[in-house]
DRENPA-3360 file (N, C-alpha, C; in nm, 2 decimals, always signed):
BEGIN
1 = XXXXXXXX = +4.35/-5.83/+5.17/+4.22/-5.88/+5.14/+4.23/-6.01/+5.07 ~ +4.16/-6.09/+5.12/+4.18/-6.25/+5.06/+4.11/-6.26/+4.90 ~ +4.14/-6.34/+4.83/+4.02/-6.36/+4.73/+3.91/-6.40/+4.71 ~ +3.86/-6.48/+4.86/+3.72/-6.43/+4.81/+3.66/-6.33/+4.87 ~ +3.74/-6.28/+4.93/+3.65/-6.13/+4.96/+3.65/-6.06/+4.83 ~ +3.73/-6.04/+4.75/+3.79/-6.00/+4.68/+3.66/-6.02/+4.57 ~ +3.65/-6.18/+4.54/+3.53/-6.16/+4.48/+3.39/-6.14/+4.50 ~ +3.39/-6.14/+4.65/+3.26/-6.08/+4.69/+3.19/-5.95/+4.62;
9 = XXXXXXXX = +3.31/-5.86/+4.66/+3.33/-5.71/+4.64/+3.30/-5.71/+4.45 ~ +3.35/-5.80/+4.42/+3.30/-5.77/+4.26/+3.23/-5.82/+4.21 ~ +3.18/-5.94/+4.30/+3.02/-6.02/+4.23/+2.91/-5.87/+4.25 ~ +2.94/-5.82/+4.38/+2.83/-5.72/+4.44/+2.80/-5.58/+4.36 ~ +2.92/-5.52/+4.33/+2.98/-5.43/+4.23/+2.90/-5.43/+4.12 ~ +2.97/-5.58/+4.07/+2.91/-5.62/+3.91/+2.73/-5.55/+3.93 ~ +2.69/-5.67/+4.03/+2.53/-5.66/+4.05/+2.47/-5.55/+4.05 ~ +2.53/-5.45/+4.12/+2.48/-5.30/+4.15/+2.50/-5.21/+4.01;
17 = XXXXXXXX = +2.61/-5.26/+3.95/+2.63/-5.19/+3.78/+2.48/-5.23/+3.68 ~ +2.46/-5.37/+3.70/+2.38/-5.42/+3.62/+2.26/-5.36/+3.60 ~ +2.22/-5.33/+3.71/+2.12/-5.26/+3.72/+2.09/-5.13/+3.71 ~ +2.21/-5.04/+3.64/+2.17/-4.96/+3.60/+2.24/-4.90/+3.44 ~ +2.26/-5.04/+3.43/+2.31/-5.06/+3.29/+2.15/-5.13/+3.21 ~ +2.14/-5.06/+3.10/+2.00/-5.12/+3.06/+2.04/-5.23/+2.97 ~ +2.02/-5.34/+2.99/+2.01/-5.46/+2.85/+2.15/-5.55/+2.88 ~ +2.23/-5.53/+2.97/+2.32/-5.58/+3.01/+2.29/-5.68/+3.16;
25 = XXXXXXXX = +2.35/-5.80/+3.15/+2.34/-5.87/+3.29/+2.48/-6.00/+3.33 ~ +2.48/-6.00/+3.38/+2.63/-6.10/+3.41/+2.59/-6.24/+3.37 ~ +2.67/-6.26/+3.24/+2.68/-6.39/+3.21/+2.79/-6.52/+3.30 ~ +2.76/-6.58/+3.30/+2.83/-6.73/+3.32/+2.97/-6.71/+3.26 ~ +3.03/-6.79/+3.34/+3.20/-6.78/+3.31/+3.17/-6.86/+3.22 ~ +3.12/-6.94/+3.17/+3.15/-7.03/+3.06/+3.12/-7.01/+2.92 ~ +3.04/-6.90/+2.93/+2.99/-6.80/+2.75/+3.09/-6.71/+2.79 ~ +3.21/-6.65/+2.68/+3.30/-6.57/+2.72/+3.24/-6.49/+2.57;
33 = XXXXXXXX = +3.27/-6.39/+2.55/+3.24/-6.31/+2.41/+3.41/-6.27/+2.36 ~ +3.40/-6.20/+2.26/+3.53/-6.14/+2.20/+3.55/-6.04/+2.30 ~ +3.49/-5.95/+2.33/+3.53/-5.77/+2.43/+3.50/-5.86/+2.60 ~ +3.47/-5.93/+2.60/+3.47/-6.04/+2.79/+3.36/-5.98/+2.78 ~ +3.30/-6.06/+2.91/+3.17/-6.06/+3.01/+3.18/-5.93/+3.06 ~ +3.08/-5.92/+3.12/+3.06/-5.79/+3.21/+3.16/-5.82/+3.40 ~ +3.12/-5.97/+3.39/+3.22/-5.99/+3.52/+3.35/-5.96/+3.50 ~ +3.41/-6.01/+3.40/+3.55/-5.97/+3.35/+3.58/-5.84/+3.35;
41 = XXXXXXXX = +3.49/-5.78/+3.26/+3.57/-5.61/+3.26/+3.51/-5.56/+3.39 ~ +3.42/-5.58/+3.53/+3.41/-5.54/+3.63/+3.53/-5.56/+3.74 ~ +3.60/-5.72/+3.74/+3.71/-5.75/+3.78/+3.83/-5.65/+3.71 ~ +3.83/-5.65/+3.58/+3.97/-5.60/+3.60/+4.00/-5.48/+3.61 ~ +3.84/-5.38/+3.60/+3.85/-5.24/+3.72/+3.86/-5.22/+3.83 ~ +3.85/-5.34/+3.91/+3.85/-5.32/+4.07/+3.99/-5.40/+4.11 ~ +4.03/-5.53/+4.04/+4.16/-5.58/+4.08/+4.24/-5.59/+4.01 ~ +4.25/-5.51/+3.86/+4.36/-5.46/+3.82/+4.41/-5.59/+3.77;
49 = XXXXXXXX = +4.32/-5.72/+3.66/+4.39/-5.80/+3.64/+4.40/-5.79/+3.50 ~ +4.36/-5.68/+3.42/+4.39/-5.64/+3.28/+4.43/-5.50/+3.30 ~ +4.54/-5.51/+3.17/+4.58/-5.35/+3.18/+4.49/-5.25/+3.02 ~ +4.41/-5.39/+2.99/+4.30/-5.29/+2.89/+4.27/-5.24/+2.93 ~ +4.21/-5.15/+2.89/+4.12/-5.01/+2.86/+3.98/-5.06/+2.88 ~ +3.89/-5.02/+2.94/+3.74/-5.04/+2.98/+3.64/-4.91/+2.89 ~ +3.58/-4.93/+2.82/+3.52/-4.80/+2.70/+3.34/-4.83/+2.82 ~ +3.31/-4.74/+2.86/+3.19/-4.72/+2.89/+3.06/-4.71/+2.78;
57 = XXXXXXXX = +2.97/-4.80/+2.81/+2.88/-4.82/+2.67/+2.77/-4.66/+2.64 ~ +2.78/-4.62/+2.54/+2.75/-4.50/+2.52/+2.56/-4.50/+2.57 ~ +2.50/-4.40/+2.61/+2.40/-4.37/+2.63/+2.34/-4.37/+2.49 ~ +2.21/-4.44/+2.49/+2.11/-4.39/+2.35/+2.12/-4.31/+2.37 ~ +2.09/-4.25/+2.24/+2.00/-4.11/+2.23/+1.87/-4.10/+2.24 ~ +1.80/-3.99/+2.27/+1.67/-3.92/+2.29/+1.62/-3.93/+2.14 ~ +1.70/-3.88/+2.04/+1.61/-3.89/+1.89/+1.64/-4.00/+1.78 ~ +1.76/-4.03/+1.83/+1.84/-4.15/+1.71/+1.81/-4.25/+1.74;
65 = XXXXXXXX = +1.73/-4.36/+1.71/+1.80/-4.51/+1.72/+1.91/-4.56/+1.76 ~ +1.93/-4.64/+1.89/+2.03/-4.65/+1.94/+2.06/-4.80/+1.86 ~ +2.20/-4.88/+1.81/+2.22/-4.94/+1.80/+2.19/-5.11/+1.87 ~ +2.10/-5.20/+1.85/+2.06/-5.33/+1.91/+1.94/-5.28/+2.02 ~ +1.87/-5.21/+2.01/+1.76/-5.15/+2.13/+1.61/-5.13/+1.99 ~ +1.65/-5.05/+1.89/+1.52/-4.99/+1.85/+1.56/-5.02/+1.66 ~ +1.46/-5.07/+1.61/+1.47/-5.06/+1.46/+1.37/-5.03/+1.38 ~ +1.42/-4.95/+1.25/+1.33/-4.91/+1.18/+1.22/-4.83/+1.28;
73 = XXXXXXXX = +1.25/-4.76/+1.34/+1.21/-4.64/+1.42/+1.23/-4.53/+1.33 ~ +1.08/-4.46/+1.31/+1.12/-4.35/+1.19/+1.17/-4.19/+1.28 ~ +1.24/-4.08/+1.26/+1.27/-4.02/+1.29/+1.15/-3.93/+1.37 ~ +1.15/-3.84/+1.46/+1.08/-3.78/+1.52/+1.04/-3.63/+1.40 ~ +0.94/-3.62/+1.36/+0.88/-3.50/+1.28/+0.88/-3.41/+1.36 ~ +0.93/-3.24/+1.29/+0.92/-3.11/+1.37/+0.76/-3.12/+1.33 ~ +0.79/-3.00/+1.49/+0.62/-2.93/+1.41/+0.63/-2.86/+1.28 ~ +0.51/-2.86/+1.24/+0.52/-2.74/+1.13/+0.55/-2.61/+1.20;
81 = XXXXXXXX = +0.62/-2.55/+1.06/+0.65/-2.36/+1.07/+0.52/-2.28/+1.04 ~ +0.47/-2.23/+1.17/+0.42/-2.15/+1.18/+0.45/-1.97/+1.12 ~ +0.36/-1.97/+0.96/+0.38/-1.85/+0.93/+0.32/-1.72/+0.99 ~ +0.42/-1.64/+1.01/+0.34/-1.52/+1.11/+0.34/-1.38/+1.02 ~ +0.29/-1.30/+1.03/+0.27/-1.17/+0.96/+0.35/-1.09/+0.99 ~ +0.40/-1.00/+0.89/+0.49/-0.89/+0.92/+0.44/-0.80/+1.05 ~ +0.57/-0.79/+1.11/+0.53/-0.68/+1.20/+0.52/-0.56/+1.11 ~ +0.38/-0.46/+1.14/+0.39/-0.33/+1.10/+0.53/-0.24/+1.11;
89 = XXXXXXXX = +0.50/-0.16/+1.00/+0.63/-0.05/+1.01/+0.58/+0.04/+1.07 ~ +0.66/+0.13/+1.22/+0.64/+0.19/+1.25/+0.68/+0.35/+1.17 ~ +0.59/+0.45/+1.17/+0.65/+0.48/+1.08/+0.65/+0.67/+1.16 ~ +0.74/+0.78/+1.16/+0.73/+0.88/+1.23/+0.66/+0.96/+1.18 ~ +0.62/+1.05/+1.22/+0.56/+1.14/+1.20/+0.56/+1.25/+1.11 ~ +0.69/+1.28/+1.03/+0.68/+1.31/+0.95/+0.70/+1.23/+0.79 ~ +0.74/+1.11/+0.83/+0.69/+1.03/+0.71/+0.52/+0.97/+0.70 ~ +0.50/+1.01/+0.78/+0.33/+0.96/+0.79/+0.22/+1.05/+0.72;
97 = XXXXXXXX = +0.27/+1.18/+0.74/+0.21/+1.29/+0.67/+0.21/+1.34/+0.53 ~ +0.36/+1.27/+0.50/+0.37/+1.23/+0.37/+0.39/+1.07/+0.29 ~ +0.35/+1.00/+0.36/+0.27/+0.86/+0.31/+0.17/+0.87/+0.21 ~ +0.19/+0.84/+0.08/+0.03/+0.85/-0.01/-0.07/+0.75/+0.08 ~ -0.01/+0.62/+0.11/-0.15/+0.57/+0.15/-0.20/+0.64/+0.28 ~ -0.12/+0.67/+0.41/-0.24/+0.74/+0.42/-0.33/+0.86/+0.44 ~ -0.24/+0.91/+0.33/-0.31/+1.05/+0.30/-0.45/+1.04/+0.19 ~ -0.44/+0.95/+0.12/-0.54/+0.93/+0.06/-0.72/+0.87/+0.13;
105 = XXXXXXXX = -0.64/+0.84/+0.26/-0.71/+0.80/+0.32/-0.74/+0.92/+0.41 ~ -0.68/+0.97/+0.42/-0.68/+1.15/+0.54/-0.84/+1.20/+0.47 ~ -0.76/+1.25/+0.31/-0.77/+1.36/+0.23/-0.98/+1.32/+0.26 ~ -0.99/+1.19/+0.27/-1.16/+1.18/+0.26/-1.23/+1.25/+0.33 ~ -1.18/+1.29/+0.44/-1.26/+1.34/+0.60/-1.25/+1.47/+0.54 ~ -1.25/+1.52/+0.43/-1.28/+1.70/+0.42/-1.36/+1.70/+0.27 ~ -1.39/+1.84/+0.31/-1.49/+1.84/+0.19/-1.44/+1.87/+0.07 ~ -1.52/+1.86/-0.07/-1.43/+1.94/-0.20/-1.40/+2.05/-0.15;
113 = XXXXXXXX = -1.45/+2.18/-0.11/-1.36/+2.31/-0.09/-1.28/+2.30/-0.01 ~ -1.28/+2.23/+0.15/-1.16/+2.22/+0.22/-1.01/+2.14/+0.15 ~ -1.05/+2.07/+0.06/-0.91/+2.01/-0.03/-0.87/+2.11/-0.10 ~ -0.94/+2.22/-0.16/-0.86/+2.32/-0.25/-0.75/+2.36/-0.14 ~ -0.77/+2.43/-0.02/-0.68/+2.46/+0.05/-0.56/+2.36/+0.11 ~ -0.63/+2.24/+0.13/-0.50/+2.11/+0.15/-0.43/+2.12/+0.05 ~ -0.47/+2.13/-0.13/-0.37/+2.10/-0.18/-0.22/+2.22/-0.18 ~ -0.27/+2.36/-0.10/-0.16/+2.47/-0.12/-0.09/+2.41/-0.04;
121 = XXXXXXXX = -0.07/+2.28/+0.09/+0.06/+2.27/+0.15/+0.20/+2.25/+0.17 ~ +0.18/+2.16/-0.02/+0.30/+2.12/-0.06/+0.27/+2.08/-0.11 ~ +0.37/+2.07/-0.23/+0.35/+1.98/-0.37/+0.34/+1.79/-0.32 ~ +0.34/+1.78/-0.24/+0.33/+1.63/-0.21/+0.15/+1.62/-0.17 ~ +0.09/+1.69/-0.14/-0.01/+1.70/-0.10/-0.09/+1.73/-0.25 ~ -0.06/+1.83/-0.31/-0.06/+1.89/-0.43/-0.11/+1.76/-0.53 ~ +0.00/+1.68/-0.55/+0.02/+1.59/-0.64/-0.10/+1.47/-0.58 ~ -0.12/+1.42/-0.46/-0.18/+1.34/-0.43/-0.35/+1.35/-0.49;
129 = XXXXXXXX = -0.38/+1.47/-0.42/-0.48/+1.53/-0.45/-0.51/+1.59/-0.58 ~ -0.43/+1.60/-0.68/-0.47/+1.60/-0.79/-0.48/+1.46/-0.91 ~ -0.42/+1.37/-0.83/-0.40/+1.30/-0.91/-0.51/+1.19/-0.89 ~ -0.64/+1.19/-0.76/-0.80/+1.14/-0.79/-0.88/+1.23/-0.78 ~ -0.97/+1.20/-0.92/-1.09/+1.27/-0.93/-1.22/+1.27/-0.87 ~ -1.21/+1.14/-0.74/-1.31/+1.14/-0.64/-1.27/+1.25/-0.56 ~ -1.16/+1.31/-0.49/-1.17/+1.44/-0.37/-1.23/+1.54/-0.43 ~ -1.28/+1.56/-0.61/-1.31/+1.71/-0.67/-1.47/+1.68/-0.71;
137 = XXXXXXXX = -1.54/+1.62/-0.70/-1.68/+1.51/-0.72/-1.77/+1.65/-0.68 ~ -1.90/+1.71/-0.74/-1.93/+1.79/-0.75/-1.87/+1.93/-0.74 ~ -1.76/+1.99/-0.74/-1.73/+2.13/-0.76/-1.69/+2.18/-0.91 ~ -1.77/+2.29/-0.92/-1.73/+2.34/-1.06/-1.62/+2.50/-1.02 ~ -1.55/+2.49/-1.14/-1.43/+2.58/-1.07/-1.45/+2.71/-1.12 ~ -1.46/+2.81/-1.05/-1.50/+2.95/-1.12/-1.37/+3.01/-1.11 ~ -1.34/+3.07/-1.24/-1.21/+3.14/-1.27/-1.29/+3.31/-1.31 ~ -1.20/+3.37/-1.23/-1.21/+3.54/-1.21/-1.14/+3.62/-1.31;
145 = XXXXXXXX = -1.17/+3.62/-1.43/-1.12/+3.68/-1.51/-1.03/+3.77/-1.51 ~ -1.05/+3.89/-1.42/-1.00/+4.04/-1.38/-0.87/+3.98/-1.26 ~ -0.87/+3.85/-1.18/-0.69/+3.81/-1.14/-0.64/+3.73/-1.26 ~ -0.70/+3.69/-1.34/-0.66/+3.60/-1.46/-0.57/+3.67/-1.52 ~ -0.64/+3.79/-1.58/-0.53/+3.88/-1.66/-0.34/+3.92/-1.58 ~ -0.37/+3.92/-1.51/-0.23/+3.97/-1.42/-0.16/+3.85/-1.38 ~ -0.20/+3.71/-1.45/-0.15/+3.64/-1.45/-0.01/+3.60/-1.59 ~ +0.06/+3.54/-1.55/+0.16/+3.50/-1.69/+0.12/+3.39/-1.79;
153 = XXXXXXXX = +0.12/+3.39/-1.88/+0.08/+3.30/-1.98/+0.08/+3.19/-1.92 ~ +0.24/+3.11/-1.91/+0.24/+3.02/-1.82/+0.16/+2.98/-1.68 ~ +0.12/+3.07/-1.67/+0.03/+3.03/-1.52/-0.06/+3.00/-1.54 ~ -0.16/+3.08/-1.65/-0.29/+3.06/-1.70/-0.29/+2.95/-1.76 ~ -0.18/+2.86/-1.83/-0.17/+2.72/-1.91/-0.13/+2.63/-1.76 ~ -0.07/+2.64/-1.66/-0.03/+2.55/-1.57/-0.20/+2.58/-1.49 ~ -0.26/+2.67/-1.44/-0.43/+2.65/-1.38/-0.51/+2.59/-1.47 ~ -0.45/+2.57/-1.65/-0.60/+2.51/-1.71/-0.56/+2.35/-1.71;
161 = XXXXXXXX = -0.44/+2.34/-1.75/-0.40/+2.13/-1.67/-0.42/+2.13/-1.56 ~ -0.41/+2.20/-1.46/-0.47/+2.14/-1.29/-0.60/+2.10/-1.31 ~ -0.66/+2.16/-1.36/-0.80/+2.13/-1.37/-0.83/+2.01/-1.43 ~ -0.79/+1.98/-1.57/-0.79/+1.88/-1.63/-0.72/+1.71/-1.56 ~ -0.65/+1.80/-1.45/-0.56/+1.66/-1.39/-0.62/+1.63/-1.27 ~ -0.76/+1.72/-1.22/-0.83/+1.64/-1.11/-0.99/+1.65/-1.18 ~ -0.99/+1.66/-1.33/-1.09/+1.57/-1.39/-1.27/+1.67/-1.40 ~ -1.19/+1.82/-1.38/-1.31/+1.91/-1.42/-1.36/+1.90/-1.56;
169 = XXXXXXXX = -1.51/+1.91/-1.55/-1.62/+1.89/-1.73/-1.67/+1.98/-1.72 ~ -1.65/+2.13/-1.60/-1.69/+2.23/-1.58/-1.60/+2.35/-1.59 ~ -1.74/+2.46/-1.61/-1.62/+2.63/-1.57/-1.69/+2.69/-1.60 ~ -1.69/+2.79/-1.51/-1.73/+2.91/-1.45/-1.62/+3.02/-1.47 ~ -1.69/+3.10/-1.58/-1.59/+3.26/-1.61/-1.67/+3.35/-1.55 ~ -1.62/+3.45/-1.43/-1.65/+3.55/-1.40/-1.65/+3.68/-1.43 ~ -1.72/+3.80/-1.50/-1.66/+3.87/-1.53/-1.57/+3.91/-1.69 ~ -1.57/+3.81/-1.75/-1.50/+3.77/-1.89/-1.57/+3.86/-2.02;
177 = XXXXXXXX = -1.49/+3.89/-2.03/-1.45/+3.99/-2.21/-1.41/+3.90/-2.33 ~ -1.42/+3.97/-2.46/-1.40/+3.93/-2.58/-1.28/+3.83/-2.52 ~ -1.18/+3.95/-2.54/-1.00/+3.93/-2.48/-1.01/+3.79/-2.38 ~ -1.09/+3.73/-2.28/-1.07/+3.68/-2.20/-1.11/+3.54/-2.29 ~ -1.22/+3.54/-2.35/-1.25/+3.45/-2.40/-1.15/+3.37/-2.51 ~ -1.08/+3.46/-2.62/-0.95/+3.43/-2.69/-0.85/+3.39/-2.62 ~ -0.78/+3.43/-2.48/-0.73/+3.36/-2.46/-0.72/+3.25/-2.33 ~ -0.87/+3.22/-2.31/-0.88/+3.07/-2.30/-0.87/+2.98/-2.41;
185 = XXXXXXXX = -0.92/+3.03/-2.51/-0.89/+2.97/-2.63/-0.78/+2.91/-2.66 ~ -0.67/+3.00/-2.73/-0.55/+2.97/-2.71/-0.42/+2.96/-2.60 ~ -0.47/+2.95/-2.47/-0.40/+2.91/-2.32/-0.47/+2.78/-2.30 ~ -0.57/+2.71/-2.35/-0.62/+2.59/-2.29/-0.69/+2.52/-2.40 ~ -0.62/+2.49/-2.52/-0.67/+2.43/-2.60/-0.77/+2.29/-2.59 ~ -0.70/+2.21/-2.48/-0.79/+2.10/-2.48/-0.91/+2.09/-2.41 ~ -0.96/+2.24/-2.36/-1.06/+2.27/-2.29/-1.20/+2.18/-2.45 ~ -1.16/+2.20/-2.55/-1.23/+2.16/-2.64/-1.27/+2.03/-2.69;
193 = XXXXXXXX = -1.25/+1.95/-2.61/-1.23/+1.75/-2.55/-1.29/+1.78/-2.43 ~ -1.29/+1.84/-2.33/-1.30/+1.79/-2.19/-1.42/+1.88/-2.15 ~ -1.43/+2.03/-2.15/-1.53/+2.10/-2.10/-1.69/+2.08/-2.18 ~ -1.76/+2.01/-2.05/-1.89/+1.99/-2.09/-2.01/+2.06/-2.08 ~ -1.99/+2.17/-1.98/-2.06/+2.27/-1.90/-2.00/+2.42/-1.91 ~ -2.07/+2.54/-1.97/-2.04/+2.64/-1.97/-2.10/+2.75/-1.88 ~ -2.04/+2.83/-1.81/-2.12/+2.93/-1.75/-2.05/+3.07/-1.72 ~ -2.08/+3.13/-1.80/-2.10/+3.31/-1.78/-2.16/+3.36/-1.70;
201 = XXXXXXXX = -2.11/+3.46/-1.66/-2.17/+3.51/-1.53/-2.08/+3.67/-1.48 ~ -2.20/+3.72/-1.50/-2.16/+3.90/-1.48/-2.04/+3.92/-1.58 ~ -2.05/+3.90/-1.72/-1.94/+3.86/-1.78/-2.02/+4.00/-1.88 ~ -1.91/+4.13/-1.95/-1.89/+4.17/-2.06/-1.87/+4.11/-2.20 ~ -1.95/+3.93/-2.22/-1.83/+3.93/-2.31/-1.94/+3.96/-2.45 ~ -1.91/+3.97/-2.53/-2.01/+4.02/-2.67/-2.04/+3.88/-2.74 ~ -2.17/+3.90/-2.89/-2.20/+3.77/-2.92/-2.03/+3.67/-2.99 ~ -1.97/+3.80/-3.02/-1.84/+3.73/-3.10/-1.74/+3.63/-3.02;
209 = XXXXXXXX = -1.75/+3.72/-2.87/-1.68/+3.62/-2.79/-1.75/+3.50/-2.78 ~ -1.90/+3.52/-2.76/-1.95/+3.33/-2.74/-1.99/+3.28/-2.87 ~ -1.95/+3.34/-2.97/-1.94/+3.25/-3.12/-1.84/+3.17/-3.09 ~ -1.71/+3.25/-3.06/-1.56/+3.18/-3.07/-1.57/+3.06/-2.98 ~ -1.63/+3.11/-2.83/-1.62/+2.97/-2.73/-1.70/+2.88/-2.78 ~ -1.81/+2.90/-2.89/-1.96/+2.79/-2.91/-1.81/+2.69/-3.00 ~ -1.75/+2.75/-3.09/-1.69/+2.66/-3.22/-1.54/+2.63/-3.10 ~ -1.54/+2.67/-3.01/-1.41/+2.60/-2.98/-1.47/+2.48/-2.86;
217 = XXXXXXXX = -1.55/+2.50/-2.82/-1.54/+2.39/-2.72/-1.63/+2.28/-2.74 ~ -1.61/+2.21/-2.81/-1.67/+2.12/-2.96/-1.76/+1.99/-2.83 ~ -1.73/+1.97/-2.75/-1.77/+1.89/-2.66/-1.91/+1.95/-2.57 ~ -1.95/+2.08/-2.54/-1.99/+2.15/-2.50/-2.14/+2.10/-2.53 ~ -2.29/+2.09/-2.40/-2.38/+2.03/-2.42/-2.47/+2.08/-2.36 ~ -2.40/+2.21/-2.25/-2.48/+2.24/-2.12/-2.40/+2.41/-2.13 ~ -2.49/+2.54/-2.17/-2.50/+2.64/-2.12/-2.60/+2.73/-2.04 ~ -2.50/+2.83/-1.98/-2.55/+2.91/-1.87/-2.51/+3.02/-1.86;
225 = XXXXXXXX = -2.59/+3.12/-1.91/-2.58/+3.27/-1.93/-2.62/+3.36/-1.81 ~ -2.56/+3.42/-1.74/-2.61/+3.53/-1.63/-2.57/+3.61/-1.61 ~ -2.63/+3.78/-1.60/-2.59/+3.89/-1.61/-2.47/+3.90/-1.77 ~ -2.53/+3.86/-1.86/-2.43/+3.89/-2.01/-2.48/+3.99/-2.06 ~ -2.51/+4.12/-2.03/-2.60/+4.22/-2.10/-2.53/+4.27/-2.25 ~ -2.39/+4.25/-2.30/-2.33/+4.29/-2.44/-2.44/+4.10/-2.54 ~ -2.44/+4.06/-2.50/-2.50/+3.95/-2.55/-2.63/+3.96/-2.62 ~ -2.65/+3.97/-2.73/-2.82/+3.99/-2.82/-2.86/+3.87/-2.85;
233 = XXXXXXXX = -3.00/+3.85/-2.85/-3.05/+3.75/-2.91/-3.00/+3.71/-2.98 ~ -3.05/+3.82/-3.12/-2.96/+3.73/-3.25/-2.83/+3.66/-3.23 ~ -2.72/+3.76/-3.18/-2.58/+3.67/-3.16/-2.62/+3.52/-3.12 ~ -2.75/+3.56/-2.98/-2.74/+3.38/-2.96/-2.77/+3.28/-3.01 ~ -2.89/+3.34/-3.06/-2.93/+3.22/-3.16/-2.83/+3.15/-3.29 ~ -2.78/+3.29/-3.35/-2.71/+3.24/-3.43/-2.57/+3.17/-3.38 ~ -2.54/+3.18/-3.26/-2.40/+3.06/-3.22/-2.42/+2.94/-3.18 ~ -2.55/+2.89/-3.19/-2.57/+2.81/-3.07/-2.58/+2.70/-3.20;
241 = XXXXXXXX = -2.57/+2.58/-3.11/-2.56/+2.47/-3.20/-2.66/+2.33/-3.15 ~ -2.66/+2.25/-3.24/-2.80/+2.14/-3.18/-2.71/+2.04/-3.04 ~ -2.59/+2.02/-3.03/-2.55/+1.96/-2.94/-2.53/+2.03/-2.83 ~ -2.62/+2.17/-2.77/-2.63/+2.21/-2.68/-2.80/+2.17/-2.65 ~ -2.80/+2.07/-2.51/-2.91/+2.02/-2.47/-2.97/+2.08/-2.33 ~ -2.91/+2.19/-2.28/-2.92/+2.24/-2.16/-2.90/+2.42/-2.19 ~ -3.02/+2.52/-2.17/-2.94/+2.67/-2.19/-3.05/+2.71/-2.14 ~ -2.94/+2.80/-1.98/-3.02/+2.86/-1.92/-3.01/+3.03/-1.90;
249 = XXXXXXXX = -3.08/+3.08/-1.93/-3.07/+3.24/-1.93/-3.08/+3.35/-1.82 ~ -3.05/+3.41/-1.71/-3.08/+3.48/-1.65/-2.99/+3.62/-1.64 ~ -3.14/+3.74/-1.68/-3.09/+3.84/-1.62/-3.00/+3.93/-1.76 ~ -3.03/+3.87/-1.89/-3.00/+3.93/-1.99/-3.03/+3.94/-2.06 ~ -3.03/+4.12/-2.06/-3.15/+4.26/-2.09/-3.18/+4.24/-2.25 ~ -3.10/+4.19/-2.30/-3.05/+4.21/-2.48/-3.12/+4.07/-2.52 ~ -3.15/+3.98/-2.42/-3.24/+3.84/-2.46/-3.40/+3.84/-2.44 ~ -3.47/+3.82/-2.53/-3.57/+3.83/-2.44/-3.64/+3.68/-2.41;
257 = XX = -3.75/+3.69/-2.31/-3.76/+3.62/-2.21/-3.81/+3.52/-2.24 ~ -3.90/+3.54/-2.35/-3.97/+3.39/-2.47/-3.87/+3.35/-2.51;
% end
């Protein structure tokens, strides 16, 4: 191949490069630079008249500022981080049942009496339900004197804090004797802070028993006498005190009716 074919082949070359070289174009042999022309280092890859090394000019980048193309171009901003919410805990089925929240949330859909029985299912239930005094919101608790007794001391003092721990101002003695009244007395001392409402009912107890309960339950504002036939006027009158604003009588023979 002659030389100017020779340089045909590399004027054409060059040409076909330039164009897809951005910012580059074939200078004049007579401006030479320090690194040669673009004809120079196209020649001496095709006819091998330098044994330098040819470095291909690197591609910009997509996010950087390329070198002699772009300046003082500020960086490309991320989007903001979108905060998202915890995914829920899935939670099984038997930790769900023992979850306070949502048992507390359960416990609403039943009534005061249906909770007395939720709370025998377990002390986890137990505890929940004793520990707010919205699930016990009108019930007053009637204690049966005659299973009372056959109770152990300790039981009779662990039933009078249940009560106090879901926030009863009430009580209802069934059936109650001198004996029953003494030891509510001393089995439930703080009954005399907290109980605001008293009620007897088909109760043996004599005037001495409701002397002892008038002076022990110092808070007391609201009584209720029914079927007390050991109970005499005089006794009552004489127990009764000005900070009882509520006394209602039925049904006892030993009271009379004025």
């Amino acid at each position: 191949m002659s030389s100017i074919s020779a340089q045909g082949v590399v004027e054409r070359a060059s040409a076909e490069l330039s164009k897809r070289i951005n910012g580059l174009g074939l200078r004049s042999s007579k401006h030479h630079s320090s690194k040669g022309s673009v004809m120079e280092r196209v020649t001496n890859v095709f006819c091998g008249g330098s044994s330098a090394a040819v470095t291909a000019p690197e591609k910009p980048s997509r996010l950087l500022p390329s070198r002699g193309y772009q300046k003082n171009v500020p960086a490309p901003s991320l989007p903001p981080v979108r905060k998202t919410k915890p995914s829920p805990v899935h939670l099984t089925w038997d930790q769900l049942i023992m979850d306070e929240k949502f048992l507390s949330r359960f416990f609403l859909y039943f009534s005061p009496s249906e909770r007395c029985l939720l709370a025998q299912v377990c002390m986890r239930w137990r505890d929940i339900l004793y520990r707010s005094t919205r699930y016990w919101t009108g019930l007053i608790p009637v204690l049966q004197c005659r299973e009372l007794r056959g109770f152990q001391v300790n039981e009779r003092a662990r039933l009078y804090n249940s009560l106090l721990r879901r926030g009863f101002h009430s009580l209802c003695l069934m059936g109650a004797t001198n004996e029953d009244a003494l030891d509510l007395i001393n089995t439930f001392p703080l009954a005399s802070k907290h109980v605001h409402t008293l009620k007897l009912r088909c109760s043996s107890i004599g005037d001495q028993g409701l002397e002892s309960l008038m002076d022990h339950l110092q808070a007391l504002y609201e009584l209720e006498l029914a079927g007390c036939n050991e109970i005499t006027e005089q006794g009552l009158w004489q127990c009764l005190h000005p900070r009882i604003v509520s006394l209602t009588l039925t049904d006892c023979i030993n009271v009379a009716d004025e």
